[in-house]
GUGU-643769 format. One record per residue (C-alpha): residue in one letter; x, y, z. Coordinates in pm, whole numbers. Each point is the difference from the previous one (the first is absolute). Layout:
 res     px     py     pz
   A      X      Y      Z
...
This chain:
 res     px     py     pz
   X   5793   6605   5931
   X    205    167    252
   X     -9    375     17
   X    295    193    161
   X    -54    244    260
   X    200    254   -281
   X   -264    -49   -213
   X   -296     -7    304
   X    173    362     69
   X     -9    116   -363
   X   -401    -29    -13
   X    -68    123    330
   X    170    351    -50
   X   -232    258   -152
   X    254    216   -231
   X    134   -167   -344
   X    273   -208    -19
   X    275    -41   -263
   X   -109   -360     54
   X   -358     34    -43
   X     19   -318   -211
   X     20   -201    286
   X   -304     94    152
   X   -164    -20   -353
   X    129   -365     51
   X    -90     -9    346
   X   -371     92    -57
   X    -44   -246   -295
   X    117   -315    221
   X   -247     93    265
   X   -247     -4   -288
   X    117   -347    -88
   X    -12   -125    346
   X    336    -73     24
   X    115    179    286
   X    123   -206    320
   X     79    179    320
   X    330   -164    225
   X    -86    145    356
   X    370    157     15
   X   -133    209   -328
   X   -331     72    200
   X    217     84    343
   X    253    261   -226
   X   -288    145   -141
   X   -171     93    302
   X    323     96    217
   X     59    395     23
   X   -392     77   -118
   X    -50    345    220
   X   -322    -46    114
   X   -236   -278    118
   X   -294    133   -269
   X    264    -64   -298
   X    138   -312    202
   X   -390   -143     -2
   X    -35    143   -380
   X    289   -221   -110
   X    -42   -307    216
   X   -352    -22   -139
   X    103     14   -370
   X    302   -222     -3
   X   -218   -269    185
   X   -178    -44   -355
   X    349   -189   -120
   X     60   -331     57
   X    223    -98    275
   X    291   -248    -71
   X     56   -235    296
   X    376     -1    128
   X     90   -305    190
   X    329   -106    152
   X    120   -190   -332
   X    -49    353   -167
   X    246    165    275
   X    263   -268    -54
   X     -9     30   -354
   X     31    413     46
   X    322   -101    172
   X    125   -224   -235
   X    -64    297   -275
   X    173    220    232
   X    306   -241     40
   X     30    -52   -385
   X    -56    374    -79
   X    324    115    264
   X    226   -310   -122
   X    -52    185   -390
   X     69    370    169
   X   -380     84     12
   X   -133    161    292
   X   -310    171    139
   X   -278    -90    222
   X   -176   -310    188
   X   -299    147   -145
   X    127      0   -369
   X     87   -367     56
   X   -337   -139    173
   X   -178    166   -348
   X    222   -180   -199
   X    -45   -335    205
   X   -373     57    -45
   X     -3     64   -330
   X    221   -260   -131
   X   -197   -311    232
   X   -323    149   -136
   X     67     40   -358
   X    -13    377     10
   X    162    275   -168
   X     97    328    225
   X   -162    371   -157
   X    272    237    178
   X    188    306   -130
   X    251    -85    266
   X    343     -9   -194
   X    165   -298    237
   X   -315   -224   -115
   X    201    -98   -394
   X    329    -82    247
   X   -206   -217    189
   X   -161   -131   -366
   X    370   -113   -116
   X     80   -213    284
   X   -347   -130    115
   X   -176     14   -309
   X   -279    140    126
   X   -246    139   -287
   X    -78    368     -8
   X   -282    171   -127
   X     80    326   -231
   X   -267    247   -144
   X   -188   -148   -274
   X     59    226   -332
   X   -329    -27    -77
   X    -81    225    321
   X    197    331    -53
């Protein structure tokens, strides 16, 4: 499983969130050991951190997840998403398309509260992962 950087944000803020059900869901796939970390998650996550303590704090704990390899075929096929996405009228970032590349070669569904990640669904038919009932 891929986990967003929106829902990566969600569980590292302190105060409640209206979407606390994502981090429920968050917390149980770490339990499961499902939880792979793309670098460009990893990089996002640990841009902007104020100070080197936190930095450290942060590097050392996302190092427990998994890294999924990205090779060139993986950059091509983030293009080709990209390509097929603007010819439908969808939009957004390199970034967006790489997860989808590496989710969709690897068999993986996306975890993300990002709202252009169902767009991307209907014309790559990538598979998201929602918030399991069972969890709220």
């Amino acid at each position: 499983m891929i986990v967003g950087t929106s829902v990566w944000l969600l569980a590292l803020r302190r105060r409640l969130d209206k979407r606390e059900r994502a981090k429920q869901e968050l917390t149980a796939l770490i339990g499961e050991d499902r939880v792979l970390m793309p670098g460009v998650i990893r990089q996002e996550l640990l841009s902007g951190v104020r100070s080197a303590q936190q930095f450290r704090t942060l590097r050392d704990r996302l190092r427990a997840f998994p890294d999924v390899e990205v090779d060139h075929v993986d950059h091509e096929n983030a293009a080709s998403c990209f390509n097929e996405c603007r010819a439908r009228g969808v939009h957004r970032s390199n970034t967006d398309f790489l997860l989808c590349a590496l989710a969709l070669r690897r068999d993986l569904a996306i975890f993300t509260t990002d709202g252009d990640f169902p767009h991307y669904g209907k014309v790559l038919g990538i598979k998201l992962d929602e918030v399991r009932s069972e969890l709220g």
